[in-house]
N, C-alpha and C positions, 0 to 999 in steps of 0.2 A: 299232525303226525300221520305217518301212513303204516297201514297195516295189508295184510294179504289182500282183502276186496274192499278196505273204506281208505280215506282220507277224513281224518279230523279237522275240526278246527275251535283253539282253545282261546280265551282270554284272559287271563286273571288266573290260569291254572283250572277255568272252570270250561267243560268242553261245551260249545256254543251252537254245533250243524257238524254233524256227519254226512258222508254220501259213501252211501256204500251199492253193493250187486244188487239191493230191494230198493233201492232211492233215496230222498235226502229226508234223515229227521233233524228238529232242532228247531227253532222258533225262525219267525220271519218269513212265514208261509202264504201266499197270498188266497186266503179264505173263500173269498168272492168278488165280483167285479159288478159294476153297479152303474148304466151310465144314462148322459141327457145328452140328445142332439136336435140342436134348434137350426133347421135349415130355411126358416123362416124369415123375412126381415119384420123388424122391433123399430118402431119408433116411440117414445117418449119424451114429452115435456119435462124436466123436472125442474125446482123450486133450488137457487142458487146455494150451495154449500149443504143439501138435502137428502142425504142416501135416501132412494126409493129402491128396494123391488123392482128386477127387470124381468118384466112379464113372462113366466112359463121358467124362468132360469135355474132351477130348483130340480134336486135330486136324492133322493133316500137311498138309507143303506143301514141294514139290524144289525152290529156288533157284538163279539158276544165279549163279555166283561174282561177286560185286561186288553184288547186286541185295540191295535191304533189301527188311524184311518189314513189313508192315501189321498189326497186331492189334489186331480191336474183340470187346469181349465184352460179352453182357451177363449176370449170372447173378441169381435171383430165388431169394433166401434168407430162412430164417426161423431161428427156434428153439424150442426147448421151455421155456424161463427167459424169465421177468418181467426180467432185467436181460439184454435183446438185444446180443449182442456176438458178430458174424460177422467173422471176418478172410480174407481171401483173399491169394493170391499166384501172378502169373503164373512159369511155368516152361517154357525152353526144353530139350527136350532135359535134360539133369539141372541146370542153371543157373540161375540167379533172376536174372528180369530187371526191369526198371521197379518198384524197392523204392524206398520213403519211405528216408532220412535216419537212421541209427541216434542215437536221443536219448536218453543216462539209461542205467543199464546193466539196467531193468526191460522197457523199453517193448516189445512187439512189431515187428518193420517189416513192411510190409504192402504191397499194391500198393492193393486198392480195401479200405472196411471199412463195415461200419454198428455203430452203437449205437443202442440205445434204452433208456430206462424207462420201466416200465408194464405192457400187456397184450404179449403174446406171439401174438397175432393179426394181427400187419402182416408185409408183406412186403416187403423192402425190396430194391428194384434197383439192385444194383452194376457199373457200367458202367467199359468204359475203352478209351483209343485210346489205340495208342501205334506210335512205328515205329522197330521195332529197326533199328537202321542198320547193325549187324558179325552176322549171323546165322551166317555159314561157310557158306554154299553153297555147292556143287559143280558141280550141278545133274544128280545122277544118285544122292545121297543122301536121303532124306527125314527132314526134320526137325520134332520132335514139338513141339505146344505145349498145356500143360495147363494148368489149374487144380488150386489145392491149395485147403484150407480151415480154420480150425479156429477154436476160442473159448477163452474165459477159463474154463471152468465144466464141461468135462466133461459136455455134455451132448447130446443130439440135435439134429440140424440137417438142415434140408430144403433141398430146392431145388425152386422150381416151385409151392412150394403153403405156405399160412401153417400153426403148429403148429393149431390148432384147424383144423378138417379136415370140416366138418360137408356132409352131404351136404343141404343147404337153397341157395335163390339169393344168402345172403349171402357166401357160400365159393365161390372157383374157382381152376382152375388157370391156370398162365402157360408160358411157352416160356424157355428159356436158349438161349443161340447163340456160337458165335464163328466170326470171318471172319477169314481170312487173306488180304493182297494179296501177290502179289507186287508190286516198285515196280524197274523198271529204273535201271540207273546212270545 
């Protein structure tokens, strides 16, 4: 609805965010911002079908109770194998959150993933947005969010930089990141 200096906006008959001539009230306010940036390259071993922790990939953020959380990431992975197969999975605190679908009693479930065949020279950008809506805020606890990682193959995995690594203009490095919002009720 609009009135002399607001515009409403209702749902269900229930009014949800005004904006008026002082600014906007109503829930969905972004609280705080909270972020990691790994401009570093990451190499890791990991143990085939293994989530491990990718070293430093971790970011906190105090909620305060009712308020969900925002998470965008982006992480730039490679590997050492002709058959590219990076799996990722977000993690709150010790919980897995935003999984694919358990399908088949072999499949991995993942949050972002890449495959390839062929050279082992690409990079591939695994992004993802998601907003955990039940995080347990307090808002005087802080609550951890990480990346985990691993492959089919048992083998080395980068982050930030492809397996061939050559110090020429054809080869460079890239940034990983993730941001946490707060989002008021």
């Amino acid at each position: 609805s609009y009135g002399a200096d607001s515009i409403k906006f209702s749902t269900g008959g229930v009014e949800r965010m005004a904006i008026s001539n002082s600014g906007v009230s109503g829930g969905g306010k972004i609280l705080q911002v909270k972020q990691t940036v790994l401009t570093g390259v990451i190499s890791e071993t990991v143990v085939a079908n293994t989530y491990e922790d990718i070293a430093g990939y971790s970011c906190n953020i105090t909620p305060a109770t009712g308020s969900k959380v925002l998470v965008m990431y982006n992480a730039n992975t490679s590997t050492t194998a002709a058959q590219y197969n990076v799996k990722i999975q977000l993690v709150r605190g010790s919980t897995l959150i935003a999984q694919g679908d358990q399908v088949g009693s072999n499949r991995k479930r993942a949050t972002t993933g890449g495959w390839m065949s062929g050279d082992a020279y690409h990079i591939i950008g695994q992004n993802m947005t998601f907003l955990d809506t039940s995080p347990g805020g307090d808002g005087s606890t802080a609550i951890t969010y990480k990346l985990q990682w691993t492959d089919s193959y048992s083998q080395e995995l980068y982050l930030n930089r492809s397996d061939s690594d050559l110090d020429n203009s054809n080869y460079f490095t890239q940034i990983s990141s993730m941001t946490l919002m707060e989002v008021g009720a």
